[in-house]
C-alpha angles and dihedrals in degrees: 000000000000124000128261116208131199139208137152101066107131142144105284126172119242109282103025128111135245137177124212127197137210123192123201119217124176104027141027114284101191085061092062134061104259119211139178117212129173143196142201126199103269100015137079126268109274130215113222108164143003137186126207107232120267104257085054112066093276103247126191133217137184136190104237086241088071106022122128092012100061123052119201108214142164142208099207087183081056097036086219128128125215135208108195109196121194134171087033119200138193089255093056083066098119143109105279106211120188123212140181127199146123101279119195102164137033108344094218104058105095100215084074094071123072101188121064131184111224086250134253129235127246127179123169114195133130 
């Protein structure tokens, strides 16, 4: 239920920094599990980051390809989620896809989340 739109993805060079943006329409997003996934031609959806609901304790969670240079976060008054990428290198090109759900087993298996944004672009090349 709802829609999940997304905006931000562009052409960076390695090593730059970008932020995308996911806005929630339709229903409450602090009261869902938030995560971010991407996917490259050829290869599976990959989750990168994930975020416990808001009336849990918030809880954040990274894949240890994107751990310590990306930040989950989300804007409850504007019912929006964030991915902040830093340090941003060639292999990170892929669509970045956000999603919302109730997730009750691993956070990084898609079938778990029952909103989707339509996906953004990123591609990182100098």
């Amino acid at each position: 239920q709802g829609q999940l739109v997304e905006s931000g993805g562009d052409l960076v060079q390695p090593g730059g920094s970008l932020r995308l943006s996911c806005a929630a329409s339709g229903f409450t997003l602090a009261d869902y599990d938030i995560a971010w996934f991407r996917q490259a031609p050829g290869k599976e959806r990959e989750g990168i980051s994930y975020m416990k609901n808001s009336i849990s304790d918030s809880s954040t969670y990274y894949s240890d390809s994107v751990k310590g240079r990306f930040t989950i976060s989300r804007d409850n008054a504007k019912n929006t989620m964030y991915l902040q990428m830093d340090s941003l290198k060639p292999e990170g090109t892929a669509a970045y896809l956000c999603a919302a759900g109730v997730v009750s087993g691993s956070w990084y298996k898609s079938r778990g989340y029952a909103s989707w944004g339509q996906g953004t672009q990123v591609t990182v090349s100098s």
